[in-house]
PDB file of N, H, CA, C and O in Angstrom:
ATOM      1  N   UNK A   1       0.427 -12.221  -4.378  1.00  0.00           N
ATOM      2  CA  UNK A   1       1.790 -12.288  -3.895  1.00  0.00           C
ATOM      3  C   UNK A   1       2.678 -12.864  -4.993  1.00  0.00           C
ATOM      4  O   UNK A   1       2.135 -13.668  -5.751  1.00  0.00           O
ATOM      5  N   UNK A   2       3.867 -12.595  -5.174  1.00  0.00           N
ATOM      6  H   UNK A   2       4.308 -11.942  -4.558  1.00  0.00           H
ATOM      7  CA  UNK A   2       4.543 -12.915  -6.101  1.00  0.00           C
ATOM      8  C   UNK A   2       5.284 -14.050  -5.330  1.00  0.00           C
ATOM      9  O   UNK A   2       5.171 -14.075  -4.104  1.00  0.00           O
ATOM     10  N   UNK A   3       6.213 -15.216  -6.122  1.00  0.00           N
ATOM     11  H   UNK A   3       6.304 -15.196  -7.117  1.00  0.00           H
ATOM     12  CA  UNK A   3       6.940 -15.871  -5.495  1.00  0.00           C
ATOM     13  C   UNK A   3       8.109 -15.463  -5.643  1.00  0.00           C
ATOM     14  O   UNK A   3       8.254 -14.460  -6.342  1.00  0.00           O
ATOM     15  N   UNK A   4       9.304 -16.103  -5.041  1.00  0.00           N
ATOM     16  H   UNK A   4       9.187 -16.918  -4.473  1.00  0.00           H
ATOM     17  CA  UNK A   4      10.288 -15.779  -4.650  1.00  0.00           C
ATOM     18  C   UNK A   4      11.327 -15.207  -6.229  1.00  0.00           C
ATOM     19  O   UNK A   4      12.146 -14.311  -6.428  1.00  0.00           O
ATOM     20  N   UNK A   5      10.650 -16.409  -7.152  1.00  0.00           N
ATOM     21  H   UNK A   5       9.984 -17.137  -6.990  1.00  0.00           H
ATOM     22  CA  UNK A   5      11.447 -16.324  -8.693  1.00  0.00           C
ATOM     23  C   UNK A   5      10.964 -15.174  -9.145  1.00  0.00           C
ATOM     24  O   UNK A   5      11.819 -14.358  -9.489  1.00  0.00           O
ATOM     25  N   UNK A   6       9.520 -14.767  -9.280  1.00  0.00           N
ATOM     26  H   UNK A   6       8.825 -15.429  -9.001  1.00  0.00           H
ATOM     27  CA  UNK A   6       9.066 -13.180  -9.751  1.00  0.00           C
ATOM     28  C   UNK A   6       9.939 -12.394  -9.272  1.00  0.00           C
ATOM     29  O   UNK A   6      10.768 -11.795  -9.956  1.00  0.00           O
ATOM     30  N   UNK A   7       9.789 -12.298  -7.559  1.00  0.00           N
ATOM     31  H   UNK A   7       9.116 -12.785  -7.003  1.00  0.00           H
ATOM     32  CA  UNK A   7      10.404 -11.253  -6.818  1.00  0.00           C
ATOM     33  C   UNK A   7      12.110 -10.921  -7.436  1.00  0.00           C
ATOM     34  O   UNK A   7      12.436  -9.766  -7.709  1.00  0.00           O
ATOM     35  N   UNK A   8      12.664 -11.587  -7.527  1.00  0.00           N
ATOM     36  H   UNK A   8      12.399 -12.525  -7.305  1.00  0.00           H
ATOM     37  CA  UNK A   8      13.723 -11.630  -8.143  1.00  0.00           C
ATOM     38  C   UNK A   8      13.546 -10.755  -9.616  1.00  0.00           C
ATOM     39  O   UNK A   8      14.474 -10.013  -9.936  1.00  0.00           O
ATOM     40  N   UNK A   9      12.838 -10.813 -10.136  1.00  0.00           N
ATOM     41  H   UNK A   9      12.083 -11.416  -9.876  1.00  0.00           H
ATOM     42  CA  UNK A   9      12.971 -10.362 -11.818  1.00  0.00           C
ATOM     43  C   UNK A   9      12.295  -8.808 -11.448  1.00  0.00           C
ATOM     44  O   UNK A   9      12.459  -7.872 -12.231  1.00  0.00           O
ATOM     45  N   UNK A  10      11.938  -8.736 -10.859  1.00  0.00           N
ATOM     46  H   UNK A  10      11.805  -9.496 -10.223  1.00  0.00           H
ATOM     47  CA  UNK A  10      11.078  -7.114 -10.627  1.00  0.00           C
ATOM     48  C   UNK A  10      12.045  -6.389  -9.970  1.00  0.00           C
ATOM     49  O   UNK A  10      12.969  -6.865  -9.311  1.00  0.00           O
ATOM     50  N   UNK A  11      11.777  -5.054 -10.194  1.00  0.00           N
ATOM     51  H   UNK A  11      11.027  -4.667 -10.730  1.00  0.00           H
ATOM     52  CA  UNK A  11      12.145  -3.876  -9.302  1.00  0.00           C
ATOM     53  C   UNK A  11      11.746  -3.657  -8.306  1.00  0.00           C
ATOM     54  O   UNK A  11      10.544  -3.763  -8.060  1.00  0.00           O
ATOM     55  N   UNK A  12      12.717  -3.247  -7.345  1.00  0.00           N
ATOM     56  H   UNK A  12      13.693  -3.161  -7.545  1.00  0.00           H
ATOM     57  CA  UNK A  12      12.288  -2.843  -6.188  1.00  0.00           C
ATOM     58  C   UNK A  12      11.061  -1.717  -6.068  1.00  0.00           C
ATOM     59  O   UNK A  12      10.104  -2.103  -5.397  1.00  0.00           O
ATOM     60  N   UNK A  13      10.991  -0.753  -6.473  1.00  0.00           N
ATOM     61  H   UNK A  13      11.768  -0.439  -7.018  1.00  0.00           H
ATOM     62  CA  UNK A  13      10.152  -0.109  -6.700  1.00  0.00           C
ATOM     63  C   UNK A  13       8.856  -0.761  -7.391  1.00  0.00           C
ATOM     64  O   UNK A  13       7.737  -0.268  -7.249  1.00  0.00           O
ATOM     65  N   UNK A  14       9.120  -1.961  -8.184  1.00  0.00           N
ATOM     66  H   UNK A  14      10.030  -2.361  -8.300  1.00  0.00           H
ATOM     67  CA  UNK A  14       7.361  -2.001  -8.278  1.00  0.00           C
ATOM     68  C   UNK A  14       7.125  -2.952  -7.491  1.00  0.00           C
ATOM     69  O   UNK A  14       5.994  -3.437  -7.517  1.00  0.00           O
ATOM     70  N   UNK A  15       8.141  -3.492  -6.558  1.00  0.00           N
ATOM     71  H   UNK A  15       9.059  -3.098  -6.538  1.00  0.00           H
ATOM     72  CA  UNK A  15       7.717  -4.417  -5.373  1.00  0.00           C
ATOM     73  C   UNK A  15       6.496  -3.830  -4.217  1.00  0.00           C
ATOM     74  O   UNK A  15       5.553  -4.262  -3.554  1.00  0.00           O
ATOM     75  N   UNK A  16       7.289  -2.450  -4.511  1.00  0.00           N
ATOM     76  H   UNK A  16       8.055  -2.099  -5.050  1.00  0.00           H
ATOM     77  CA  UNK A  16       6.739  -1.629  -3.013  1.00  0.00           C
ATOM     78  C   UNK A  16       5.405  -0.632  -3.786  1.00  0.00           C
ATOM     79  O   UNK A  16       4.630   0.043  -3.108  1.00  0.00           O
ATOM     80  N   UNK A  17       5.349  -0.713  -5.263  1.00  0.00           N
ATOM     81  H   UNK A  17       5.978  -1.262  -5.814  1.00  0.00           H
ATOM     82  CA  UNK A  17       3.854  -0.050  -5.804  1.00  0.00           C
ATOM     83  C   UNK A  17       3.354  -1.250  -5.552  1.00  0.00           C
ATOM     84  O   UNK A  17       2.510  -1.132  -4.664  1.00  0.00           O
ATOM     85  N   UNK A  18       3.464  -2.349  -5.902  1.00  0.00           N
ATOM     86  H   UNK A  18       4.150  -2.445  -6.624  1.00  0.00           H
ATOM     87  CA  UNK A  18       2.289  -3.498  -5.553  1.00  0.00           C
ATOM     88  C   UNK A  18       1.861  -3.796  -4.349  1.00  0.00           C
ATOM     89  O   UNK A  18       0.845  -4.491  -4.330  1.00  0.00           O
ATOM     90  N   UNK A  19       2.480  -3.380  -2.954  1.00  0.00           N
ATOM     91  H   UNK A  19       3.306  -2.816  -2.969  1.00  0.00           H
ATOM     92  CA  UNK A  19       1.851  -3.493  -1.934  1.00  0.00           C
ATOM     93  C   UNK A  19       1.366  -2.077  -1.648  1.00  0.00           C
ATOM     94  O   UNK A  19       0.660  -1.939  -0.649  1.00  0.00           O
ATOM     95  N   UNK A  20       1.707  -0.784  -2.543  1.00  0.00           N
ATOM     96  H   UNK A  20       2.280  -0.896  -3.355  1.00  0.00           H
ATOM     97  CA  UNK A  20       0.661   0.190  -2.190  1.00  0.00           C
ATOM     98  C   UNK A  20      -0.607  -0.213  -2.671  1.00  0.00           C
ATOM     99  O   UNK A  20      -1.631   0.023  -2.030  1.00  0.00           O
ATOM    100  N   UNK A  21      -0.606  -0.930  -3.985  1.00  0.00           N
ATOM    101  H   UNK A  21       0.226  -1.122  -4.505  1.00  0.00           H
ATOM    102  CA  UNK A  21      -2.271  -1.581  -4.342  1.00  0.00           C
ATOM    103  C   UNK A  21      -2.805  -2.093  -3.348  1.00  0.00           C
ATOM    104  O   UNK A  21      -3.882  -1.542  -3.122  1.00  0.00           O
ATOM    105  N   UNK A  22      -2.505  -3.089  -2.464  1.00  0.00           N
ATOM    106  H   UNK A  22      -1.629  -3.536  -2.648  1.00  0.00           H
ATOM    107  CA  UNK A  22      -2.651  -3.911  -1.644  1.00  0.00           C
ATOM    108  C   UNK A  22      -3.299  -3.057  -0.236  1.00  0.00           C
ATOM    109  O   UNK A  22      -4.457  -3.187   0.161  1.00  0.00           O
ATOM    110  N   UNK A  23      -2.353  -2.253   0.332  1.00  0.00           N
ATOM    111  H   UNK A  23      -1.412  -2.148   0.009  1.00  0.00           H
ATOM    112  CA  UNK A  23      -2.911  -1.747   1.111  1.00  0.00           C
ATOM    113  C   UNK A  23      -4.011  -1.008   0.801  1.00  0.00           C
ATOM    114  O   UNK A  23      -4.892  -1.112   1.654  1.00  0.00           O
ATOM    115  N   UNK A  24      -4.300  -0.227  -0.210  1.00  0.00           N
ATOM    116  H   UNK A  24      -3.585  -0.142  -0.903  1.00  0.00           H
ATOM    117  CA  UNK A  24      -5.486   0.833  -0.709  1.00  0.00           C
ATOM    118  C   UNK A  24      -6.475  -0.475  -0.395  1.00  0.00           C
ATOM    119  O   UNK A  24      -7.371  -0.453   0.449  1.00  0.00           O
ATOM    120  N   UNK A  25      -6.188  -1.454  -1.115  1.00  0.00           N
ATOM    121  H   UNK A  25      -5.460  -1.472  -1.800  1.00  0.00           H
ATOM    122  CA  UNK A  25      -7.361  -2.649  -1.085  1.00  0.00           C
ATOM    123  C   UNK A  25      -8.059  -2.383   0.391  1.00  0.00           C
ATOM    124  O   UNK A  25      -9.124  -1.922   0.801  1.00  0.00           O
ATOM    125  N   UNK A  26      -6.824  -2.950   0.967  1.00  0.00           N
ATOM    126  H   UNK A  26      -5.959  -3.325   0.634  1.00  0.00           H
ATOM    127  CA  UNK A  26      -7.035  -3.287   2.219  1.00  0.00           C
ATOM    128  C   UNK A  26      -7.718  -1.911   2.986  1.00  0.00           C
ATOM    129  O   UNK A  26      -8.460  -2.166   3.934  1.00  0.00           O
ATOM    130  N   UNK A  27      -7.568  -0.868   2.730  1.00  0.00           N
ATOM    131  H   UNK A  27      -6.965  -0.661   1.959  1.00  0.00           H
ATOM    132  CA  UNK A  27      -8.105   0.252   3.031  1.00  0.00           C
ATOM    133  C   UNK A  27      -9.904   0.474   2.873  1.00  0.00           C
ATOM    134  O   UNK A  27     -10.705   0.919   3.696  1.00  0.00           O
ATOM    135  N   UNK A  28     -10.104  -0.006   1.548  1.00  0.00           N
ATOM    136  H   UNK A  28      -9.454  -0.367   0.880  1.00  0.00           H
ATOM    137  CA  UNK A  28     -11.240   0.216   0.806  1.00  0.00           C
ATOM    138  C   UNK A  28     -12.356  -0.896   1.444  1.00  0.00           C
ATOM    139  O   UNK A  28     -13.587  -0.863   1.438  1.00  0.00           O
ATOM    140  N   UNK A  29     -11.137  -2.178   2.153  1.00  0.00           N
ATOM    141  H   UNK A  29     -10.137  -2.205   2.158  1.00  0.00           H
ATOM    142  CA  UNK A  29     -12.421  -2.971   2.509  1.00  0.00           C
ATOM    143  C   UNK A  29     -12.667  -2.846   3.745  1.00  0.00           C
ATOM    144  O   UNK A  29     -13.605  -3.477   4.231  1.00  0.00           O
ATOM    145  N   UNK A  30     -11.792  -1.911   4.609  1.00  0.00           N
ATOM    146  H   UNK A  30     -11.029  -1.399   4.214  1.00  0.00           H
ATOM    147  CA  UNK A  30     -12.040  -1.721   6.042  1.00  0.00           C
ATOM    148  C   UNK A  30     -12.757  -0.930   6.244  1.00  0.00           C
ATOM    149  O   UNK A  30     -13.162  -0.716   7.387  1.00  0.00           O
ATOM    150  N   UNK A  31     -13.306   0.048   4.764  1.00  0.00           N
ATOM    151  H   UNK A  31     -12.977  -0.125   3.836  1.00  0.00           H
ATOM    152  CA  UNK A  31     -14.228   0.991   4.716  1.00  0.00           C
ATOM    153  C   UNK A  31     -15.579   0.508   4.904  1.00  0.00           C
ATOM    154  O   UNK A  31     -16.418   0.708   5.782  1.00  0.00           O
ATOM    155  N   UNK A  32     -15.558  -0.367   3.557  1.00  0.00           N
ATOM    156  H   UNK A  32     -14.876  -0.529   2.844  1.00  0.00           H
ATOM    157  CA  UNK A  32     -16.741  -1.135   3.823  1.00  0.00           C
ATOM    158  C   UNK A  32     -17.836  -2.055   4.845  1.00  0.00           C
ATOM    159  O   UNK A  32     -19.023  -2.377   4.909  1.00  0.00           O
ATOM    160  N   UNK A  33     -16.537  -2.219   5.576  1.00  0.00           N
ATOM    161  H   UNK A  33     -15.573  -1.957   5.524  1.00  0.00           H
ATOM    162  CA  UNK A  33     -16.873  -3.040   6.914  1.00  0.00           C
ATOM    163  C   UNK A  33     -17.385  -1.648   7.999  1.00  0.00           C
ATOM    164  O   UNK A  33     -18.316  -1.725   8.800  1.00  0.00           O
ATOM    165  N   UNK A  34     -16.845  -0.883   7.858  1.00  0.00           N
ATOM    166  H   UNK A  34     -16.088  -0.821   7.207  1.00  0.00           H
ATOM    167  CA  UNK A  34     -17.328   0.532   8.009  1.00  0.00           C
ATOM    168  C   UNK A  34     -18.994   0.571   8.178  1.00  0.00           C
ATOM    169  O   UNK A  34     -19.870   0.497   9.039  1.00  0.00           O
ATOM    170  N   UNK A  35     -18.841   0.702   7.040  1.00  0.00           N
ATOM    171  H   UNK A  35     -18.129   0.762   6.341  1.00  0.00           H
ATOM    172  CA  UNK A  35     -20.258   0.677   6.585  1.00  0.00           C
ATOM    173  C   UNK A  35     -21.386  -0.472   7.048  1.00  0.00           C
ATOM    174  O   UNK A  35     -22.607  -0.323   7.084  1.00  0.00           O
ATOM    175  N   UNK A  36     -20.776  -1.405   7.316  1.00  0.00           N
ATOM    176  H   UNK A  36     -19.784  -1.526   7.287  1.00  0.00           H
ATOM    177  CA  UNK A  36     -21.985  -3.161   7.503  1.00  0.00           C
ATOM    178  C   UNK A  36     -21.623  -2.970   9.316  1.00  0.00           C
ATOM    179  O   UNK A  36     -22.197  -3.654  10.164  1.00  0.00           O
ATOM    180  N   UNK A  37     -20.398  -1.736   9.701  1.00  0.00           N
ATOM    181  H   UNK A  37     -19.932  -1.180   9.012  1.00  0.00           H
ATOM    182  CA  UNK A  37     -21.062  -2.482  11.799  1.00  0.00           C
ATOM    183  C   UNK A  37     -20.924  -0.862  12.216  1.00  0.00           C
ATOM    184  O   UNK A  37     -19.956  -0.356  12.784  1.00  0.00           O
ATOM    185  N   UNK A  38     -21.973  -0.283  11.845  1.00  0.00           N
ATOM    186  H   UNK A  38     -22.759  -0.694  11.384  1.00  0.00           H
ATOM    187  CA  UNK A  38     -22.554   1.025  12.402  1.00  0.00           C
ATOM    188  C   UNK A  38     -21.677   1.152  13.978  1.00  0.00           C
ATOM    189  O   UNK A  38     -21.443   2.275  14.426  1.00  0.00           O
ATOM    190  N   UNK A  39     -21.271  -0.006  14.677  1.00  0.00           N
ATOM    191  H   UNK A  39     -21.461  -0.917  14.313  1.00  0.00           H
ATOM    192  CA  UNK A  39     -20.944  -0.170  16.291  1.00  0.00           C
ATOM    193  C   UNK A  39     -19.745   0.678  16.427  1.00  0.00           C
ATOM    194  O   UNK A  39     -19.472   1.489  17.312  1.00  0.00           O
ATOM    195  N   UNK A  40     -18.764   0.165  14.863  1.00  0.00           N
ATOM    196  H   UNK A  40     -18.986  -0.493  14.144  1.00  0.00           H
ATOM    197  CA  UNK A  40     -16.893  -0.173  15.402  1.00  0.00           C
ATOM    198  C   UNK A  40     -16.925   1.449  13.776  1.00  0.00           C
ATOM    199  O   UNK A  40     -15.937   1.988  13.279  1.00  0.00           O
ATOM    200  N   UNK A  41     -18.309   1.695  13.471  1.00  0.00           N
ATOM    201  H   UNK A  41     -19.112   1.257  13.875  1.00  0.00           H
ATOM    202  CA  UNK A  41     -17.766   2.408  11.782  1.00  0.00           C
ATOM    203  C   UNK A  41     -16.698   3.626  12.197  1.00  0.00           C
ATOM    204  O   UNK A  41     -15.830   3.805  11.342  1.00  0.00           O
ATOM    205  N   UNK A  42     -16.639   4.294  13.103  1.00  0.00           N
ATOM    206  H   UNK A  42     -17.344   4.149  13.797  1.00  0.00           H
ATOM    207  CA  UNK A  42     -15.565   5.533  13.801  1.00  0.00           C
ATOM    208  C   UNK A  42     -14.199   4.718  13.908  1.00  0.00           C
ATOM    209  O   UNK A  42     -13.330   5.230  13.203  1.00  0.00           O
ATOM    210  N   UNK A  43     -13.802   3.648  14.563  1.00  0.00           N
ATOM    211  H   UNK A  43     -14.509   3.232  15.136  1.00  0.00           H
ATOM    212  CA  UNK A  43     -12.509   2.832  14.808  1.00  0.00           C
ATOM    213  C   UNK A  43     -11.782   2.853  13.487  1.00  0.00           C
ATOM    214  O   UNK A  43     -10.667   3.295  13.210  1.00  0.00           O
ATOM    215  N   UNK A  44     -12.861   2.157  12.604  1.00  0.00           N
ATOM    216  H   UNK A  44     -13.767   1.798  12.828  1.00  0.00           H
ATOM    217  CA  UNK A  44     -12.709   1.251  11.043  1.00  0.00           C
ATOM    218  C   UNK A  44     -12.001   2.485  10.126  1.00  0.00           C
ATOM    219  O   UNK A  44     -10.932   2.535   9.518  1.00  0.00           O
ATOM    220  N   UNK A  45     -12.966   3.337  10.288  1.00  0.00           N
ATOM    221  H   UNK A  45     -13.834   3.296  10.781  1.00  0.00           H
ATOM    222  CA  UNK A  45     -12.389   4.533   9.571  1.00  0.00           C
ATOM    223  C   UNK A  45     -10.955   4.852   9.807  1.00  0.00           C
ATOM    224  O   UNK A  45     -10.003   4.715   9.039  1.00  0.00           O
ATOM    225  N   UNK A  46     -10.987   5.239  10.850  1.00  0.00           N
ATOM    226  H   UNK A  46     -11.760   5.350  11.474  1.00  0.00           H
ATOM    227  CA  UNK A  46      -9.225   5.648  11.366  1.00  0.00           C
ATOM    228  C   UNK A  46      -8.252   4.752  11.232  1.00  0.00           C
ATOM    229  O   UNK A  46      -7.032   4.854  11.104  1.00  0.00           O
ATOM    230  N   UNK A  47      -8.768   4.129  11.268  1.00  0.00           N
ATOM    231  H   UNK A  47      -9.760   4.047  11.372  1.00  0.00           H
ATOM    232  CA  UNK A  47      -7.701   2.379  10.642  1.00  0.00           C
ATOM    233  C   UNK A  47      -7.945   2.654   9.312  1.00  0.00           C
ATOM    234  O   UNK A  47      -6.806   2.917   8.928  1.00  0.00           O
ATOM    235  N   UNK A  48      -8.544   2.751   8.513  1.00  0.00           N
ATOM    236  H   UNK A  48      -9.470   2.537   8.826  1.00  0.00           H
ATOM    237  CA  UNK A  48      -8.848   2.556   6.866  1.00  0.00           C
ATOM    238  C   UNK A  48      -7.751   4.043   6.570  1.00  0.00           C
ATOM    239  O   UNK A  48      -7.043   4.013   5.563  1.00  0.00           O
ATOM    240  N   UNK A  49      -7.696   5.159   7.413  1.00  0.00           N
ATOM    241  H   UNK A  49      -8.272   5.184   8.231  1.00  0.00           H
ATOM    242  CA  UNK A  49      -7.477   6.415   6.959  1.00  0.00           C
ATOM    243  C   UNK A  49      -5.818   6.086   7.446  1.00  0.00           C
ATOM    244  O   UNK A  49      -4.856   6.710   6.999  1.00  0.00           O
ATOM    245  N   UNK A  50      -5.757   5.307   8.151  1.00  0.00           N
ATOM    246  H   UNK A  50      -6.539   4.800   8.513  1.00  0.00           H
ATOM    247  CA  UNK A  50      -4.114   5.138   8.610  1.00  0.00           C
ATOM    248  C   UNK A  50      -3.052   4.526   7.408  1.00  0.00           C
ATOM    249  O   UNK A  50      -1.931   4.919   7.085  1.00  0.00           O
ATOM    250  N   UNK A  51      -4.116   3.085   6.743  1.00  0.00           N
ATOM    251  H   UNK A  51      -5.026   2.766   7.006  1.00  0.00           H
ATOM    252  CA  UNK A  51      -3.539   2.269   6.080  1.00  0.00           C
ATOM    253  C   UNK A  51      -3.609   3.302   4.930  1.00  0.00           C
ATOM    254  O   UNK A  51      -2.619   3.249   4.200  1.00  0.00           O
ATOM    255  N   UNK A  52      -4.262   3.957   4.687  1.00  0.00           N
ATOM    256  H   UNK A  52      -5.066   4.000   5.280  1.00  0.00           H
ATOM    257  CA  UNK A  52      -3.877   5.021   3.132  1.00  0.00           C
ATOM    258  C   UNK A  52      -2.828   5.650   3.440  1.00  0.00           C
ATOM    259  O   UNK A  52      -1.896   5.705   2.639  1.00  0.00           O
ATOM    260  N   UNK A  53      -2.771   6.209   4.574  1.00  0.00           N
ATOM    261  H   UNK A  53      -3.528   6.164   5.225  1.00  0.00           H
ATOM    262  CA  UNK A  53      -1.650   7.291   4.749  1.00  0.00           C
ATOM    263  C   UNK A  53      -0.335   6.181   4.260  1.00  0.00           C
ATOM    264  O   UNK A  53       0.139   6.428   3.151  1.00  0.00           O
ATOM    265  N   UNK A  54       0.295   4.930   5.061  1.00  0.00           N
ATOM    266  H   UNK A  54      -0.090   4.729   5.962  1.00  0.00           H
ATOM    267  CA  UNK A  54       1.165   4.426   4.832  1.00  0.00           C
ATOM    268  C   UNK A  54       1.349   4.033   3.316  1.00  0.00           C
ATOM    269  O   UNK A  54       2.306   4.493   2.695  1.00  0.00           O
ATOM    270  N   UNK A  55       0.438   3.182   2.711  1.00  0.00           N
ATOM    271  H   UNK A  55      -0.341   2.808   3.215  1.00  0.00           H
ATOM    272  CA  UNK A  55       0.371   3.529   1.160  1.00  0.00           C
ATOM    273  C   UNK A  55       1.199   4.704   0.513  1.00  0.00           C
ATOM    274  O   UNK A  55       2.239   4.770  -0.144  1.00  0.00           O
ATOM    275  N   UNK A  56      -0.002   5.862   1.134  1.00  0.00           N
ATOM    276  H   UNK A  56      -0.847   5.808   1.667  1.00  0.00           H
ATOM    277  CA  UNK A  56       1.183   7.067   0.019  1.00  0.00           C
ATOM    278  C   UNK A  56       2.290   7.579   0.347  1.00  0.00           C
ATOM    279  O   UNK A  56       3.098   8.089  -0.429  1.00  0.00           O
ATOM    280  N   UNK A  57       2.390   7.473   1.506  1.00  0.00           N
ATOM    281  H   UNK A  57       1.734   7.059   2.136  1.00  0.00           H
ATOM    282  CA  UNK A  57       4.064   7.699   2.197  1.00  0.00           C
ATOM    283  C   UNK A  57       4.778   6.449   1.018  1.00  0.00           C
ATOM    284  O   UNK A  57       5.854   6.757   0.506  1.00  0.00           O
ATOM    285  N   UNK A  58       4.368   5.570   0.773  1.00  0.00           N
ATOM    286  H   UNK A  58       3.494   5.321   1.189  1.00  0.00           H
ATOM    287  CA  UNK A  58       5.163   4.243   0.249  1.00  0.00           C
ATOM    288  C   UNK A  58       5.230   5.046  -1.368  1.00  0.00           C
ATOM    289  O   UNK A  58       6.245   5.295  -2.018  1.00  0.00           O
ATOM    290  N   UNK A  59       4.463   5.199  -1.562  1.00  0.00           N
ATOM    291  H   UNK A  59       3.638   4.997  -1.034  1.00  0.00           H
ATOM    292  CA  UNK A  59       4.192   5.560  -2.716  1.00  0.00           C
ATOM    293  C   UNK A  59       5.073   6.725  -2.974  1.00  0.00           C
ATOM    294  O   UNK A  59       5.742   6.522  -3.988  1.00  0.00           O
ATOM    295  N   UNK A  60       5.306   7.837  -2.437  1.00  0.00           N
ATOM    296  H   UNK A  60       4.762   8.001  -1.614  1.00  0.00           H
ATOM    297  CA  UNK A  60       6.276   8.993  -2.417  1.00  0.00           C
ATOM    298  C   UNK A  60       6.932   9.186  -2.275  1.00  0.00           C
ATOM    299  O   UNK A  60       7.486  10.228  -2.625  1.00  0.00           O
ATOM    300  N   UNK A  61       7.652   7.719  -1.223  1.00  0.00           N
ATOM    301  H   UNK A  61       7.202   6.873  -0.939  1.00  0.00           H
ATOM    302  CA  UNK A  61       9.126   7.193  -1.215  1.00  0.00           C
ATOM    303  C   UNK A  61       9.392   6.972  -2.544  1.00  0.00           C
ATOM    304  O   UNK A  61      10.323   7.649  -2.981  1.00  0.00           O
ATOM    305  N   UNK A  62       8.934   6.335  -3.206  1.00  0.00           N
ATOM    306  H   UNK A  62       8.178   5.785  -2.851  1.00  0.00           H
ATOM    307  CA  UNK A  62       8.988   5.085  -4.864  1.00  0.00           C
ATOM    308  C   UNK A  62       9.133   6.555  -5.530  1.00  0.00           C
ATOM    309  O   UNK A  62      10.307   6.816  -5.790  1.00  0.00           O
ATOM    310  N   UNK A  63       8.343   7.426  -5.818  1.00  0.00           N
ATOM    311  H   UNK A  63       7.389   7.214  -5.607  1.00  0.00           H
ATOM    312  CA  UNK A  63       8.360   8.296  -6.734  1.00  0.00           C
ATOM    313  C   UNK A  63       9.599   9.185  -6.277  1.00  0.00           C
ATOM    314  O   UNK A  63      10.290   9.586  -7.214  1.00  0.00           O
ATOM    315  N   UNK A  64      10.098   9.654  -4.691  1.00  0.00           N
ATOM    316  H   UNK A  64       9.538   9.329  -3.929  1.00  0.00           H
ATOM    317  CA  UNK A  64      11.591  10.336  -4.911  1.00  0.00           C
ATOM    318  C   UNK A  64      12.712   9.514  -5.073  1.00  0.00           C
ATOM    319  O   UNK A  64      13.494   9.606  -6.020  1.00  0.00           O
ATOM    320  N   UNK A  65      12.835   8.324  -3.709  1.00  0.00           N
ATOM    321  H   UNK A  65      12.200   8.249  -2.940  1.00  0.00           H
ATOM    322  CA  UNK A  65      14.007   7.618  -4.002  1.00  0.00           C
ATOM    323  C   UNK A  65      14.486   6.424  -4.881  1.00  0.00           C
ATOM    324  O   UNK A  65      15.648   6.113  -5.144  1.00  0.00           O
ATOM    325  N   UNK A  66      13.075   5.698  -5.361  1.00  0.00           N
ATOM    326  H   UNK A  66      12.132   5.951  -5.147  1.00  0.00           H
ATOM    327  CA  UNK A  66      13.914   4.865  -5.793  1.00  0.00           C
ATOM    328  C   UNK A  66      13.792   4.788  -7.212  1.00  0.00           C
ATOM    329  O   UNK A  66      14.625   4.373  -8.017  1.00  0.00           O
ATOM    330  N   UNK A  67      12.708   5.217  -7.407  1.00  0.00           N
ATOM    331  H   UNK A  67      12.031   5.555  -6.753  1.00  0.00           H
ATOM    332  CA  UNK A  67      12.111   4.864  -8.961  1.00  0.00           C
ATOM    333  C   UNK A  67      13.628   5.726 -10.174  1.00  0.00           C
ATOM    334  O   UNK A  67      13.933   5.108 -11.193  1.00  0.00           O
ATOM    335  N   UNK A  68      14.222   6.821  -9.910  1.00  0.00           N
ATOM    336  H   UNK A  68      13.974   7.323  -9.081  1.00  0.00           H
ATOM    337  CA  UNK A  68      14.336   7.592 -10.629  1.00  0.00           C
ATOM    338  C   UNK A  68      15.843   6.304 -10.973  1.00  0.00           C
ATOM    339  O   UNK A  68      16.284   6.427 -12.115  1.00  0.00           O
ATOM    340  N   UNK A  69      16.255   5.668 -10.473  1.00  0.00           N
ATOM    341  H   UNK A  69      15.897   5.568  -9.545  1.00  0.00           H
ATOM    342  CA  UNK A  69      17.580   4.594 -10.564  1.00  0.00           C
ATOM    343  C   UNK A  69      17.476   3.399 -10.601  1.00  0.00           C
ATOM    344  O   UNK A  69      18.154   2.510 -10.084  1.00  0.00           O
ATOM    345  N   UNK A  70      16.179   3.369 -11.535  1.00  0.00           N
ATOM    346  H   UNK A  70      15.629   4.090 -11.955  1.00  0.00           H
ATOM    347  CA  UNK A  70      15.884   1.831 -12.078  1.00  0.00           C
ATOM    348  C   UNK A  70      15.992   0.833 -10.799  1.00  0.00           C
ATOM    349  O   UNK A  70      16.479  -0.287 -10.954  1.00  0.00           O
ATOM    350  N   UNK A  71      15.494   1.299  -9.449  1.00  0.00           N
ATOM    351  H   UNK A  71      15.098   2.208  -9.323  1.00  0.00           H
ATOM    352  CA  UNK A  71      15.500   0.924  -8.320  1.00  0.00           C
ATOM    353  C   UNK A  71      16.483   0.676  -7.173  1.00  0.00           C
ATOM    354  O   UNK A  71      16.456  -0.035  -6.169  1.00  0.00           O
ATOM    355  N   UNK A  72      17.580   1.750  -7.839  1.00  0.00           N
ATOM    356  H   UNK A  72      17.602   2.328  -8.654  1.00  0.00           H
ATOM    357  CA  UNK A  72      18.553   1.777  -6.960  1.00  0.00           C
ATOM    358  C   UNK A  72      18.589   3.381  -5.971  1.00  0.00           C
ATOM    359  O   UNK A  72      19.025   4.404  -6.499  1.00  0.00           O
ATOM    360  N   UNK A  73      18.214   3.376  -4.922  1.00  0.00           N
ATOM    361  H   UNK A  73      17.860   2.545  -4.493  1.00  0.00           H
ATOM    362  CA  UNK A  73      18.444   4.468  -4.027  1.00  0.00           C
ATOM    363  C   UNK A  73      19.014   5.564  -4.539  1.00  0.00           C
ATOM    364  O   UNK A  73      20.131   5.255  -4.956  1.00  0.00           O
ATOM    365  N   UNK A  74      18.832   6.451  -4.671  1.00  0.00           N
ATOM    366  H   UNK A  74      17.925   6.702  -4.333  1.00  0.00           H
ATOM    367  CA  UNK A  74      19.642   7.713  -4.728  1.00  0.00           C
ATOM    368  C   UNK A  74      20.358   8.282  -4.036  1.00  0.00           C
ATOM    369  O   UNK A  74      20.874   9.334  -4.412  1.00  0.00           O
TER     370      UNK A  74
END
């Protein structure tokens, strides 16, 4: 997490790529947990496959609207 003084010096756009890292994370380890409870692994998945989707939606926002204006909306 960045603090408030980082947040300030960054772009909006790589505010919102650093929590697409974050979520993939978070994706990759709900996989894994996947994998260690054979019980919930069908739930885990669809949750793991949800949090990617929002990621690249985030991610494809950044690449049309904001990135192209040094993080100002288009």
């Amino acid at each position: 997490m960045l603090s408030p003084t980082e947040m300030g010096r960054s772009l909006p756009y790589q505010l919102i790529l650093d929590e697409v890292e974050h979520l993939n994370g978070v994706s990759a380890r709900l996989e894994g947990l996947a994998d260690q409870h054979p019980i919930a692994t069908e739930k885990l998945l669809a949750i793991a496959g949800n949090v990617r989707s929002v990621a690249t939606l985030l991610a494809v926002l950044v690449a049309t609207k904001l990135r192209g204006s040094e993080g100002r909306p288009s």
